[in-house]
C-alpha positions as CSV (number, residue, x, y, z in Angstrom):
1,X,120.1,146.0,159.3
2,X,118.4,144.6,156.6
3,X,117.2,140.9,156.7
4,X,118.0,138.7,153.9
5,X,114.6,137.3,152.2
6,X,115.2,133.2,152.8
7,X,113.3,131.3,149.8
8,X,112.4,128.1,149.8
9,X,112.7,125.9,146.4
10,X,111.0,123.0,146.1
11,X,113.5,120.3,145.0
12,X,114.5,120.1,141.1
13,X,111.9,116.8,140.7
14,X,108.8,118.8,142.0
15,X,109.5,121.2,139.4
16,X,109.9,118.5,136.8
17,X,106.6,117.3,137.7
18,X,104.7,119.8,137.6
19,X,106.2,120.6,134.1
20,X,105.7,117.3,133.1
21,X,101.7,117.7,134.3
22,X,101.3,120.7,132.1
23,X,102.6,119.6,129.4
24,X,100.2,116.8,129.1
25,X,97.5,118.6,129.8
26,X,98.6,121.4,127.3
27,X,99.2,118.2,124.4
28,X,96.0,116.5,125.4
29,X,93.4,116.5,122.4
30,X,90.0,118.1,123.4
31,X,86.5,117.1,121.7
32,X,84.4,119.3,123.5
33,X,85.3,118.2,127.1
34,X,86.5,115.1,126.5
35,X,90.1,114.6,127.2
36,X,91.8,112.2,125.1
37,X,96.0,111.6,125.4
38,X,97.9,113.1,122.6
39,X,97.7,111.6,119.4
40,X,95.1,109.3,120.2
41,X,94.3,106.2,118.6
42,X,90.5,105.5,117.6
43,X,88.5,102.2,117.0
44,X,86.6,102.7,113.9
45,X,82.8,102.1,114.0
46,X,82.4,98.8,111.8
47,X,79.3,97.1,111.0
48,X,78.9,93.7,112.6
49,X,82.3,94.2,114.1
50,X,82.2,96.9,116.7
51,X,80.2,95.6,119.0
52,X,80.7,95.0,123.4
53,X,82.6,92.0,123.1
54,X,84.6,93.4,120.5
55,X,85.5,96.7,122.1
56,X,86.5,95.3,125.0
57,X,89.5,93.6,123.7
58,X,90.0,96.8,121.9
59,X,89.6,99.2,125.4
60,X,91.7,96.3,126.9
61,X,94.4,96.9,124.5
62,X,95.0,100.8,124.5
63,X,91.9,102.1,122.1
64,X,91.2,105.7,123.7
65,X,88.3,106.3,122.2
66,X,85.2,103.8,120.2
67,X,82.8,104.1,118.5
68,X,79.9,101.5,118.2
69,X,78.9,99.9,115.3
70,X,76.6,102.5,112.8
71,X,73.2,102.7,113.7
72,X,70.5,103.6,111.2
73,X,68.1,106.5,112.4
74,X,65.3,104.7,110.7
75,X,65.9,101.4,112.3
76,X,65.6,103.6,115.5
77,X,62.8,105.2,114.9
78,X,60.7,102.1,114.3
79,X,62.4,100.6,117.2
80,X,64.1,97.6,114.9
81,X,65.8,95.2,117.3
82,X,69.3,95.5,116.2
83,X,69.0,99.3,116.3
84,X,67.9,99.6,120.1
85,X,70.6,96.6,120.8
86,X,73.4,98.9,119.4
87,X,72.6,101.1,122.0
88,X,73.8,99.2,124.6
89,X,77.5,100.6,126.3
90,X,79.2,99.7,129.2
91,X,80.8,102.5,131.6
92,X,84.4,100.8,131.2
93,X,84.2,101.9,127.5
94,X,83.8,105.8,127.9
95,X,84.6,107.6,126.4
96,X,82.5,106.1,123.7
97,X,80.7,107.6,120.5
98,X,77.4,106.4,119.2
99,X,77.4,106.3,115.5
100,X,73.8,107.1,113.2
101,X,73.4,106.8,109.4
102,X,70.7,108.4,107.8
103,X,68.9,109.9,104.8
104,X,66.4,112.2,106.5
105,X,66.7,115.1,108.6
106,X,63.5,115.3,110.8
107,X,64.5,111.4,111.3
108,X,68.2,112.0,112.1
109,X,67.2,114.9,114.5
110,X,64.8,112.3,116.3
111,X,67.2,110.0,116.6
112,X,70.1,112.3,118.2
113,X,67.0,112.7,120.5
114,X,67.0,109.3,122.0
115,X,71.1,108.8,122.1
116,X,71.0,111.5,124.5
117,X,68.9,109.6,126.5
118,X,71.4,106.5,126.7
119,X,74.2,109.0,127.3
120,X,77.3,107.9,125.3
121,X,80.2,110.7,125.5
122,X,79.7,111.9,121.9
123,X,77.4,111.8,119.0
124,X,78.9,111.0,115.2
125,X,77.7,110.9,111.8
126,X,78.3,108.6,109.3
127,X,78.9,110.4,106.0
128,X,81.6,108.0,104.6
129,X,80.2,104.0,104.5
130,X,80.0,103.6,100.8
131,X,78.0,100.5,100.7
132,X,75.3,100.0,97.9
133,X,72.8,99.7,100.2
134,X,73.5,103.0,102.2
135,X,74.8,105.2,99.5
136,X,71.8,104.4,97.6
137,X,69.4,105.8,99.5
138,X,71.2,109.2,100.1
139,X,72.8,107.8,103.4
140,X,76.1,107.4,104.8
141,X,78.9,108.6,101.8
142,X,75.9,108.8,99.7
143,X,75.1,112.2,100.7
144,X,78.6,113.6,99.4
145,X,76.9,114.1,96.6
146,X,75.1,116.5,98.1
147,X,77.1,119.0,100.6
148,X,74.2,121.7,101.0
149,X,72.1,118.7,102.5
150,X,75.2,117.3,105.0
151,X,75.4,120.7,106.2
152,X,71.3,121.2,107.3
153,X,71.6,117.8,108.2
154,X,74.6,118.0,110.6
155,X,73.1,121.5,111.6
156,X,70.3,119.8,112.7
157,X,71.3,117.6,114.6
158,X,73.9,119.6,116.5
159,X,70.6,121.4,117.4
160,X,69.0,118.3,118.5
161,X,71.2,117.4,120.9
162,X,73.5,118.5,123.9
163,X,76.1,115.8,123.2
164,X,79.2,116.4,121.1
165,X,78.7,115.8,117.6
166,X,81.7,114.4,115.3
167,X,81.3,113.5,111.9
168,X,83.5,110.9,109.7
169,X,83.5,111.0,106.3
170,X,85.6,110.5,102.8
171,X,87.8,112.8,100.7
172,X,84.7,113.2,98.3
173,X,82.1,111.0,95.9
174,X,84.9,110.6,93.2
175,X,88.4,112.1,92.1
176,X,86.0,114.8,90.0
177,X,84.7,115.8,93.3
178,X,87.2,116.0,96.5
179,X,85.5,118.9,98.4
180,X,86.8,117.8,101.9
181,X,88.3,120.9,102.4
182,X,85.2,123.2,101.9
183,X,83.2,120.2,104.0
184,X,86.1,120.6,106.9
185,X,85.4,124.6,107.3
186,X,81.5,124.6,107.0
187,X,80.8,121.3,109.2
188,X,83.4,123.2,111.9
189,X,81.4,126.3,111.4
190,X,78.1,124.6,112.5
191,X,78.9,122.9,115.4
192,X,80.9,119.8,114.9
193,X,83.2,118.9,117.5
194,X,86.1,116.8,115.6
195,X,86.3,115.3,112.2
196,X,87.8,111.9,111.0
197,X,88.3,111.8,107.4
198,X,88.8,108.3,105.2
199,X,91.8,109.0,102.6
200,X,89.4,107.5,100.1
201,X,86.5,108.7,97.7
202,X,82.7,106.8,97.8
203,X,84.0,105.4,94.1
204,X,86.8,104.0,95.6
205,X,85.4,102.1,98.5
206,X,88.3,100.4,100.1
207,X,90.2,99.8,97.2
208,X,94.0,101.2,96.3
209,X,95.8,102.6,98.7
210,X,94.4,106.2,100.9
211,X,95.7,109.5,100.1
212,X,96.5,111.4,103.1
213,X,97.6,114.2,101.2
214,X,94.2,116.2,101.3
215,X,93.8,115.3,104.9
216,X,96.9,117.2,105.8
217,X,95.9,120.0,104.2
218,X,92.5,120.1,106.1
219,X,94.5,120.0,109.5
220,X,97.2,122.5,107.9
221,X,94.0,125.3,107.2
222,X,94.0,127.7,109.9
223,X,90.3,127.9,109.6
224,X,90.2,124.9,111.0
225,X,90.4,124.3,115.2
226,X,88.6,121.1,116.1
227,X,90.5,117.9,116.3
228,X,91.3,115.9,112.8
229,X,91.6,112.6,112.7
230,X,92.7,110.6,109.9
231,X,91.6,106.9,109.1
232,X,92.7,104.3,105.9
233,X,95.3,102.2,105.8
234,X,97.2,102.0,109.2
235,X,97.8,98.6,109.9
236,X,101.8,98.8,111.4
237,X,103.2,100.9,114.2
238,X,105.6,101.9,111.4
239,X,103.4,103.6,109.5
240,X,101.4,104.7,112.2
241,X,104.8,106.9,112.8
242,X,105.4,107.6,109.2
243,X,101.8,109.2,109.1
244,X,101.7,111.2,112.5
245,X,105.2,112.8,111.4
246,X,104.0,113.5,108.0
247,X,100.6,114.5,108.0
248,X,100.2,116.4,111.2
249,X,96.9,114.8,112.0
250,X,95.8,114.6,115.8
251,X,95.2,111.3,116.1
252,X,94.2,108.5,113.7
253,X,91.3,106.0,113.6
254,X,91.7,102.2,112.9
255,X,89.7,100.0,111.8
256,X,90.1,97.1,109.6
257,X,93.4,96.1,110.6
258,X,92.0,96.0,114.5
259,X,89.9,93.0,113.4
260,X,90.8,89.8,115.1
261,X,94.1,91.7,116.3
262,X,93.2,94.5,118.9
263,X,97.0,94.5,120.4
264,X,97.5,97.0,117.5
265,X,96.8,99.8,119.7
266,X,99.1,99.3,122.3
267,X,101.5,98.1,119.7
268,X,101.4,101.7,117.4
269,X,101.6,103.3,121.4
270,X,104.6,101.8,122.2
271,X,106.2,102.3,119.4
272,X,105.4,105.4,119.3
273,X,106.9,106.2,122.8
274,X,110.0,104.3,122.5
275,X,110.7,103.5,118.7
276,X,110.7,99.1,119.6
277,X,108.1,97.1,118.4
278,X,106.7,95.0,121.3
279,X,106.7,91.2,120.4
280,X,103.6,89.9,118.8
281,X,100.8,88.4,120.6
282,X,101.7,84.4,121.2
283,X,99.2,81.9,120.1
284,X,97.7,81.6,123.7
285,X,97.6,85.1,123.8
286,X,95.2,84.8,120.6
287,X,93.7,82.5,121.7
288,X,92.5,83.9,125.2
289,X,91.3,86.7,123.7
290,X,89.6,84.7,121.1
291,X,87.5,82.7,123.8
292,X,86.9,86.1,125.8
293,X,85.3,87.6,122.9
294,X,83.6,84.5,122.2
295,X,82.1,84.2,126.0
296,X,81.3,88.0,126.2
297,X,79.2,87.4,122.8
298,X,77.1,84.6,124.3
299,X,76.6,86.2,127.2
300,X,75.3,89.2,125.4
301,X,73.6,88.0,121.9
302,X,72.5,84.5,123.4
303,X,73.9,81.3,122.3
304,X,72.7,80.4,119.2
305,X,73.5,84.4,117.8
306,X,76.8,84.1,119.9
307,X,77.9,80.9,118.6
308,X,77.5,81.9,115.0
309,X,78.1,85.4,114.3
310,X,81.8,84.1,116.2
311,X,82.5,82.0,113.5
312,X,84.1,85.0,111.1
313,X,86.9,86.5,113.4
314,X,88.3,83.0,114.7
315,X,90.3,83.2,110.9
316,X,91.9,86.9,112.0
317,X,92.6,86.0,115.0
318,X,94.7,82.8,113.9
319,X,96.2,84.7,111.1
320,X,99.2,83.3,109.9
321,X,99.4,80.2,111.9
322,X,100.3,77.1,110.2
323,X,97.7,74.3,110.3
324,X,95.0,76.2,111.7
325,X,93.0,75.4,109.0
326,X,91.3,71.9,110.7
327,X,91.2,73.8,113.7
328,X,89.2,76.3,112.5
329,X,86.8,74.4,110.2
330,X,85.9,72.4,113.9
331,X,85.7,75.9,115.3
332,X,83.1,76.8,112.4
333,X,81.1,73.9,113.0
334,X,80.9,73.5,117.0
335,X,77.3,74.7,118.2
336,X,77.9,73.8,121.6
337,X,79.8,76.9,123.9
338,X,81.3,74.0,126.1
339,X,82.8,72.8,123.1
340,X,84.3,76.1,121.6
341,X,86.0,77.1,124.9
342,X,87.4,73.4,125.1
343,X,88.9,73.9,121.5
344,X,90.1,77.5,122.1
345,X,91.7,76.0,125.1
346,X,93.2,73.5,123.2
347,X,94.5,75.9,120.7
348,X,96.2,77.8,123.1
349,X,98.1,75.0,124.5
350,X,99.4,74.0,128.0
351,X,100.9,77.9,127.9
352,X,97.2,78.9,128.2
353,X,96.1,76.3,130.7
Protein backbone atom coordinates (compact mmCIF):
# COMPACT_ATOMS: atom_id res chain seq x y z
CA UNK A 1 0.00 0.00 0.00
CA UNK A 2 1.44 3.09 -0.82
CA UNK A 3 1.31 6.05 1.61
CA UNK A 4 0.14 9.34 0.49
CA UNK A 5 3.04 12.11 0.85
CA UNK A 6 1.05 14.72 3.46
CA UNK A 7 2.50 18.39 2.70
CA UNK A 8 2.30 21.05 4.77
CA UNK A 9 1.59 24.81 3.22
CA UNK A 10 2.27 27.55 5.09
CA UNK A 11 -0.89 29.75 5.06
CA UNK A 12 -1.52 32.11 1.87
CA UNK A 13 -0.06 35.37 4.10
CA UNK A 14 3.36 33.70 4.83
CA UNK A 15 3.75 33.31 1.29
CA UNK A 16 2.78 36.95 0.65
CA UNK A 17 5.38 37.97 2.99
CA UNK A 18 7.97 36.42 2.04
CA UNK A 19 7.16 37.68 -1.59
CA UNK A 20 6.65 40.95 -0.43
CA UNK A 21 10.45 40.65 1.48
CA UNK A 22 12.03 39.87 -1.81
CA UNK A 23 10.67 42.10 -3.74
CA UNK A 24 12.09 44.90 -1.64
CA UNK A 25 15.13 43.66 -1.32
CA UNK A 26 15.29 42.83 -5.18
CA UNK A 27 13.87 46.95 -5.82
CA UNK A 28 16.31 48.24 -3.22
CA UNK A 29 19.03 50.66 -4.80
CA UNK A 30 22.64 49.50 -3.93
CA UNK A 31 25.74 52.00 -3.78
CA UNK A 32 28.28 49.67 -2.99
CA UNK A 33 26.67 48.05 0.16
CA UNK A 34 24.64 50.57 1.07
CA UNK A 35 20.97 49.76 0.90
CA UNK A 36 18.79 52.58 0.10
CA UNK A 37 14.61 52.00 -0.50
CA UNK A 38 13.57 52.21 -4.00
CA UNK A 39 13.65 55.37 -5.68
CA UNK A 40 15.20 57.09 -3.00
CA UNK A 41 15.09 60.64 -2.25
CA UNK A 42 18.59 62.61 -1.60
CA UNK A 43 19.37 65.86 0.31
CA UNK A 44 21.64 67.78 -1.85
CA UNK A 45 25.02 68.91 -0.33
CA UNK A 46 24.53 72.86 -0.14
CA UNK A 47 26.90 75.32 1.09
CA UNK A 48 26.07 76.93 4.31
CA UNK A 49 22.84 74.95 4.30
CA UNK A 50 23.63 71.37 4.83
CA UNK A 51 24.85 71.36 7.91
CA UNK A 52 23.71 68.93 11.48
CA UNK A 53 20.99 71.00 12.42
CA UNK A 54 19.75 71.20 9.05
CA UNK A 55 19.90 67.45 8.21
CA UNK A 56 18.18 66.59 10.98
CA UNK A 57 14.94 68.02 10.03
CA UNK A 58 15.73 66.63 6.82
CA UNK A 59 16.53 62.76 8.25
CA UNK A 60 13.44 63.56 10.46
CA UNK A 61 11.41 64.06 7.53
CA UNK A 62 12.07 61.01 5.13
CA UNK A 63 15.71 62.07 3.42
CA UNK A 64 17.37 58.51 2.80
CA UNK A 65 20.44 59.54 2.12
CA UNK A 66 22.75 63.30 2.87
CA UNK A 67 25.26 64.60 2.04
CA UNK A 68 27.10 67.38 4.02
CA UNK A 69 27.83 70.54 3.01
CA UNK A 70 31.04 70.66 0.19
CA UNK A 71 34.23 70.57 1.73
CA UNK A 72 37.36 72.01 0.09
CA UNK A 73 40.41 69.56 0.06
CA UNK A 74 42.59 72.53 0.52
CA UNK A 75 40.80 73.88 3.46
CA UNK A 76 41.49 70.31 4.82
CA UNK A 77 44.78 70.04 4.18
CA UNK A 78 45.72 73.20 6.06
CA UNK A 79 43.36 72.25 8.72
CA UNK A 80 40.97 75.53 8.10
CA UNK A 81 38.41 75.58 10.82
CA UNK A 82 35.29 75.29 8.81
CA UNK A 83 36.78 72.40 6.88
CA UNK A 84 37.54 70.05 9.99
CA UNK A 85 33.96 71.40 11.41
CA UNK A 86 32.22 69.93 8.26
CA UNK A 87 33.42 66.82 9.34
CA UNK A 88 31.46 66.42 12.07
CA UNK A 89 28.30 63.53 11.52
CA UNK A 90 26.05 62.02 13.85
CA UNK A 91 25.30 58.14 13.76
CA UNK A 92 21.43 58.95 13.33
CA UNK A 93 22.30 60.46 9.91
CA UNK A 94 23.94 57.33 8.15
CA UNK A 95 23.93 56.66 5.75
CA UNK A 96 25.66 59.95 5.09
CA UNK A 97 28.18 61.14 2.27
CA UNK A 98 30.95 63.54 2.78
CA UNK A 99 31.30 65.91 -0.01
CA UNK A 100 35.22 67.49 -1.24
CA UNK A 101 35.81 70.08 -3.95
CA UNK A 102 39.12 70.40 -5.30
CA UNK A 103 41.56 71.46 -8.02
CA UNK A 104 44.55 69.21 -7.28
CA UNK A 105 44.95 65.62 -7.36
CA UNK A 106 47.79 64.78 -4.87
CA UNK A 107 45.56 67.19 -2.51
CA UNK A 108 42.20 65.58 -3.29
CA UNK A 109 43.86 62.04 -2.80
CA UNK A 110 45.06 63.38 0.81
CA UNK A 111 42.00 64.51 1.64
CA UNK A 112 39.91 61.16 0.83
CA UNK A 113 42.73 60.07 3.26
CA UNK A 114 41.46 61.71 6.31
CA UNK A 115 37.38 61.19 5.47
CA UNK A 116 38.18 57.73 5.90
CA UNK A 117 39.32 58.26 9.09
CA UNK A 118 35.89 60.03 10.23
CA UNK A 119 34.04 57.20 8.58
CA UNK A 120 31.00 58.62 6.78
CA UNK A 121 29.20 55.80 4.52
CA UNK A 122 30.35 57.17 1.20
CA UNK A 123 32.80 59.55 -0.38
CA UNK A 124 31.52 62.22 -3.24
CA UNK A 125 32.98 64.61 -5.56
CA UNK A 126 31.84 67.80 -6.41
CA UNK A 127 32.18 68.36 -10.18
CA UNK A 128 29.09 70.44 -10.64
CA UNK A 129 29.01 73.86 -8.07
CA UNK A 130 29.47 76.54 -10.70
CA UNK A 131 30.31 79.33 -8.54
CA UNK A 132 33.01 81.97 -9.61
CA UNK A 133 34.96 81.28 -7.01
CA UNK A 134 35.25 77.41 -7.48
CA UNK A 135 35.04 77.12 -11.20
CA UNK A 136 37.70 79.57 -11.39
CA UNK A 137 40.25 77.76 -9.94
CA UNK A 138 39.68 74.46 -11.95
CA UNK A 139 37.34 73.17 -8.99
CA UNK A 140 33.97 71.89 -8.66
CA UNK A 141 32.06 72.34 -12.43
CA UNK A 142 35.11 74.07 -13.38
CA UNK A 143 36.92 70.97 -14.23
CA UNK A 144 34.22 70.08 -17.00
CA UNK A 145 36.22 71.70 -18.98
CA UNK A 146 38.63 69.32 -18.65
CA UNK A 147 37.35 65.48 -18.64
CA UNK A 148 40.85 63.81 -19.08
CA UNK A 149 41.74 65.59 -15.66
CA UNK A 150 38.09 64.46 -13.81
CA UNK A 151 38.87 61.15 -14.79
CA UNK A 152 42.78 60.86 -13.04
CA UNK A 153 41.31 62.84 -10.56
CA UNK A 154 38.32 60.59 -9.60
CA UNK A 155 40.84 57.61 -10.37
CA UNK A 156 42.74 58.84 -7.79
CA UNK A 157 40.88 59.12 -5.29
CA UNK A 158 38.88 55.88 -5.74
CA UNK A 159 42.49 54.63 -5.06
CA UNK A 160 42.89 56.59 -2.05
CA UNK A 161 40.30 55.42 -0.26
CA UNK A 162 38.21 52.22 0.74
CA UNK A 163 34.96 54.23 1.06
CA UNK A 164 32.38 54.41 -1.82
CA UNK A 165 33.04 57.08 -4.10
CA UNK A 166 30.04 59.01 -5.92
CA UNK A 167 30.40 61.79 -7.95
CA UNK A 168 27.71 64.80 -8.85
CA UNK A 169 28.10 66.77 -11.60
CA UNK A 170 26.34 68.88 -14.61
CA UNK A 171 25.21 68.04 -18.11
CA UNK A 172 28.45 69.84 -19.35
CA UNK A 173 30.40 73.47 -19.31
CA UNK A 174 27.96 74.88 -21.92
CA UNK A 175 25.23 73.71 -24.64
CA UNK A 176 28.56 73.45 -27.07
CA UNK A 177 29.85 70.89 -24.65
CA UNK A 178 27.25 68.29 -23.05
CA UNK A 179 29.60 65.23 -22.68
CA UNK A 180 27.62 63.66 -19.67
CA UNK A 181 27.20 60.65 -21.45
CA UNK A 182 30.98 59.89 -22.20
CA UNK A 183 31.62 61.27 -18.36
CA UNK A 184 28.76 58.58 -17.11
CA UNK A 185 30.75 55.42 -18.91
CA UNK A 186 34.41 56.44 -18.05
CA UNK A 187 33.78 57.67 -14.25
CA UNK A 188 31.63 54.03 -13.93
CA UNK A 189 34.63 52.48 -15.52
CA UNK A 190 37.02 53.67 -12.80
CA UNK A 191 35.42 53.08 -9.83
CA UNK A 192 32.58 55.28 -8.98
CA UNK A 193 29.84 53.91 -7.18
CA UNK A 194 26.62 56.10 -8.28
CA UNK A 195 26.31 59.28 -10.12
CA UNK A 196 23.91 62.29 -9.61
CA UNK A 197 23.75 64.51 -12.51
CA UNK A 198 22.35 68.43 -12.42
CA UNK A 199 19.98 68.92 -15.66
CA UNK A 200 21.99 72.08 -16.11
CA UNK A 201 25.31 73.24 -17.78
CA UNK A 202 28.28 75.36 -15.59
CA UNK A 203 26.97 78.49 -18.06
CA UNK A 204 23.72 78.09 -16.91
CA UNK A 205 24.15 77.99 -13.22
CA UNK A 206 20.68 77.67 -11.78
CA UNK A 207 18.99 79.59 -14.24
CA UNK A 208 16.02 78.27 -16.85
CA UNK A 209 14.51 75.34 -16.25
CA UNK A 210 16.82 71.51 -16.10
CA UNK A 211 16.70 69.30 -18.96
CA UNK A 212 16.31 65.81 -17.86
CA UNK A 213 16.48 64.62 -21.28
CA UNK A 214 20.25 63.70 -21.36
CA UNK A 215 20.01 62.26 -17.91
CA UNK A 216 17.56 59.66 -19.12
CA UNK A 217 19.64 58.77 -21.69
CA UNK A 218 22.64 58.19 -19.34
CA UNK A 219 20.37 55.71 -17.15
CA UNK A 220 18.89 54.24 -20.53
CA UNK A 221 22.90 53.24 -21.74
CA UNK A 222 23.38 49.73 -21.07
CA UNK A 223 26.94 50.52 -20.29
CA UNK A 224 25.94 51.94 -17.52
CA UNK A 225 25.15 49.80 -13.97
CA UNK A 226 25.68 52.03 -11.00
CA UNK A 227 22.75 53.94 -9.53
CA UNK A 228 21.78 57.46 -11.39
CA UNK A 229 20.40 59.96 -9.71
CA UNK A 230 18.98 63.02 -11.03
CA UNK A 231 18.85 66.53 -9.27
CA UNK A 232 17.25 70.24 -10.64
CA UNK A 233 14.19 71.36 -10.33
CA UNK A 234 11.97 69.08 -8.12
CA UNK A 235 10.24 71.05 -5.76
CA UNK A 236 6.32 69.15 -5.89
CA UNK A 237 5.44 65.60 -5.27
CA UNK A 238 3.81 66.12 -8.68
CA UNK A 239 6.64 66.40 -10.49
CA UNK A 240 8.58 64.35 -8.44
CA UNK A 241 6.14 61.55 -10.12
CA UNK A 242 6.12 63.11 -13.53
CA UNK A 243 10.03 62.74 -13.46
CA UNK A 244 10.51 59.12 -11.94
CA UNK A 245 7.79 57.85 -14.71
CA UNK A 246 9.48 59.70 -17.39
CA UNK A 247 13.03 59.58 -17.00
CA UNK A 248 13.70 56.30 -15.44
CA UNK A 249 16.16 57.63 -13.02
CA UNK A 250 16.78 55.65 -9.60
CA UNK A 251 16.20 58.11 -7.30
CA UNK A 252 16.46 61.99 -7.37
CA UNK A 253 18.36 64.44 -5.25
CA UNK A 254 16.83 67.72 -3.79
CA UNK A 255 18.06 70.50 -2.81
CA UNK A 256 16.92 73.97 -3.09
CA UNK A 257 13.43 73.45 -2.68
CA UNK A 258 14.34 71.34 0.85
CA UNK A 259 15.41 74.81 2.25
CA UNK A 260 13.30 75.91 5.12
CA UNK A 261 10.72 73.13 4.04
CA UNK A 262 12.30 69.52 4.83
CA UNK A 263 8.58 67.88 4.95
CA UNK A 264 9.18 67.62 1.13
CA UNK A 265 10.53 64.28 1.47
CA UNK A 266 8.01 62.60 3.16
CA UNK A 267 5.54 64.67 1.04
CA UNK A 268 7.05 63.37 -2.70
CA UNK A 269 7.05 59.62 -0.52
CA UNK A 270 3.61 59.70 0.07
CA UNK A 271 2.61 60.66 -2.78
CA UNK A 272 4.40 58.55 -4.44
CA UNK A 273 2.88 55.48 -2.57
CA UNK A 274 -0.57 56.50 -2.62
CA UNK A 275 -1.14 59.31 -5.25
CA UNK A 276 -2.73 62.05 -2.12
CA UNK A 277 -0.83 64.90 -1.18
CA UNK A 278 -0.49 65.01 2.59
CA UNK A 279 -1.65 68.42 3.99
CA UNK A 280 0.93 71.01 4.40
CA UNK A 281 2.96 71.65 7.38
CA UNK A 282 0.73 74.11 9.90
CA UNK A 283 2.32 77.20 11.12
CA UNK A 284 3.26 75.46 14.51
CA UNK A 285 4.55 72.74 12.66
CA UNK A 286 7.02 75.48 11.00
CA UNK A 287 7.53 76.90 13.58
CA UNK A 288 8.80 73.89 15.87
CA UNK A 289 11.00 72.96 13.45
CA UNK A 290 12.18 76.35 12.98
CA UNK A 291 13.20 76.66 16.78
CA UNK A 292 14.69 72.96 16.70
CA UNK A 293 16.99 73.96 13.96
CA UNK A 294 17.59 77.09 15.62
CA UNK A 295 18.61 75.26 19.17
CA UNK A 296 20.51 72.43 17.47
CA UNK A 297 22.64 75.37 15.76
CA UNK A 298 23.60 77.07 19.06
CA UNK A 299 24.27 74.06 20.58
CA UNK A 300 26.65 73.23 17.81
CA UNK A 301 28.21 76.62 16.23
CA UNK A 302 27.90 78.55 19.74
CA UNK A 303 25.64 81.38 20.20
CA UNK A 304 26.78 84.21 18.66
CA UNK A 305 27.50 81.88 15.14
CA UNK A 306 24.11 80.15 16.03
CA UNK A 307 22.12 83.20 16.42
CA UNK A 308 23.25 84.74 13.22
CA UNK A 309 23.83 82.37 10.57
CA UNK A 310 19.80 81.46 11.77
CA UNK A 311 18.66 84.60 10.59
CA UNK A 312 18.40 83.45 6.61
CA UNK A 313 16.09 80.33 6.81
CA UNK A 314 13.51 81.92 9.30
CA UNK A 315 12.05 83.66 5.71
CA UNK A 316 11.63 79.84 4.01
CA UNK A 317 10.35 78.58 6.71
CA UNK A 318 7.50 81.19 7.02
CA UNK A 319 6.99 81.28 3.34
CA UNK A 320 3.85 82.43 2.36
CA UNK A 321 2.37 83.54 5.58
CA UNK A 322 0.72 86.72 5.72
CA UNK A 323 2.22 89.37 8.15
CA UNK A 324 5.21 87.51 8.90
CA UNK A 325 7.15 90.24 7.80
CA UNK A 326 7.35 92.20 11.51
CA UNK A 327 7.82 88.96 12.87
CA UNK A 328 10.62 88.16 11.04
CA UNK A 329 12.52 91.53 11.00
CA UNK A 330 12.30 90.93 15.34
CA UNK A 331 13.44 87.45 14.53
CA UNK A 332 16.50 89.04 12.42
CA UNK A 333 17.42 91.34 15.09
CA UNK A 334 17.04 89.20 18.50
CA UNK A 335 20.70 88.30 19.78
CA UNK A 336 19.48 86.67 22.77
CA UNK A 337 18.54 82.61 22.34
CA UNK A 338 15.89 83.12 25.21
CA UNK A 339 14.46 85.59 23.10
CA UNK A 340 14.27 83.73 19.67
CA UNK A 341 12.64 80.53 21.25
CA UNK A 342 10.09 82.94 23.02
CA UNK A 343 9.24 84.45 19.56
CA UNK A 344 9.22 81.18 17.64
CA UNK A 345 6.96 80.07 20.40
CA UNK A 346 4.90 82.90 19.93
CA UNK A 347 4.67 82.33 16.26
CA UNK A 348 3.44 79.10 16.56
CA UNK A 349 0.62 79.95 18.65
CA UNK A 350 -1.21 78.28 21.60
CA UNK A 351 -1.34 75.06 18.91
CA UNK A 352 2.47 74.88 19.66
CA UNK A 353 2.31 75.55 23.37
Amino acid sequence: MIQKKHTTFAPRSSFINFFNRSYERLAMVKIANIELPEFPLLLAPMEDVSDPPFRMLCKEHGADLMYTEFISSEGLIRDAAKSLQKLDIFEYERPIGIQIFGSDIETMEQCARIIERVQPDLLDINYGCPVHKVACKGAGAGILKDIDKMVRMTEAVVKATSLPVTVKTRLGWDDQSKNILEVAERLQDIGIQALTIHGRTRVQMYKGSADWTLIAKVKENPRIKIPIFGNGDIDSPEKALEYKNRYGVDGIMIGRASIGYPWIFNEIKHYLKTGEKLPPPTLAERASAARKHFEFSVKWKGEKLGVLEMRRHYTNYFKGFPHFKNDRMELVTLMEPEAIVSKLVEIGGKEYV
